[in-house]
C-alpha positions in Angstrom: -12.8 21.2 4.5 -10.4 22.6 1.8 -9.9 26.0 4.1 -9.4 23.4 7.4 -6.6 22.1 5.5 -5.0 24.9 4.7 -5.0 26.3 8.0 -3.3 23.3 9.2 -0.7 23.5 6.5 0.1 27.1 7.5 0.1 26.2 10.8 2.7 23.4 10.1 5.0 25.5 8.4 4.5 28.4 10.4 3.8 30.9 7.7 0.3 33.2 6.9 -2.6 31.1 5.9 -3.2 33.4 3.0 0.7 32.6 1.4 -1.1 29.3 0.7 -3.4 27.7 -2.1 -3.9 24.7 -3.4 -1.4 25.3 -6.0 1.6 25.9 -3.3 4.1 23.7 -4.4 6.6 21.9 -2.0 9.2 23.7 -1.7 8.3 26.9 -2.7 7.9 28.1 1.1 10.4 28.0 3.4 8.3 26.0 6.0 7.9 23.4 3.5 10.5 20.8 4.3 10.8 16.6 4.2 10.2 16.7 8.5 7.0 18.6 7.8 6.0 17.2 4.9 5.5 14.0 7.2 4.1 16.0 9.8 1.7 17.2 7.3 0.7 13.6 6.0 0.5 12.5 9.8 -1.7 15.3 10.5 -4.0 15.2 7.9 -5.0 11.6 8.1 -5.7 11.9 12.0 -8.1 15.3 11.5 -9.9 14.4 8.4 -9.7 10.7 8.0 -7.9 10.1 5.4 -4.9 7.7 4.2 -1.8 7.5 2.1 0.1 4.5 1.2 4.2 4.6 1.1 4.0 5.6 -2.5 1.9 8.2 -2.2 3.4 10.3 0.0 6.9 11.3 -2.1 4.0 12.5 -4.8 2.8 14.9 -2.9 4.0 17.8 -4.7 1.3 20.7 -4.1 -1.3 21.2 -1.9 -4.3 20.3 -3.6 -2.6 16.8 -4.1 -3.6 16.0 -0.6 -7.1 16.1 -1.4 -9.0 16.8 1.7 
């Protein structure tokens, strides 16, 4: 599931699925802005299912915090 996800995050922010771990921090790519931040929450709860309340969403700092 973990390389899923990360294929949908470099899709999202349009960069090389091997520029991203699940250390990648926001921020620290280009692609990685507050519009597709969202679009990465969106997307991630409709593929694998899972949720995120209001407050979790601004915590979101790296990848592996999305835990997929």
């Amino acid at each position: 599931m973990t390389e899923g996800f990360l294929q949908l995050a470099a899709e999202i922010f349009e960069c090389p699925r091997e520029a991203l771990s699940l250390s990648t921090r926001r921020g620290s790519i280009p692609g990685w802005d507050s519009v597709n931040h969202l679009r990465l929450v969106m997307e991630t709860e409709r593929r694998f299912g899972v949720k995120y309340t209001l407050e979790q969403i601004p915590q979101l700092e790296t990848l592996g915090d999305f835990t997929v």
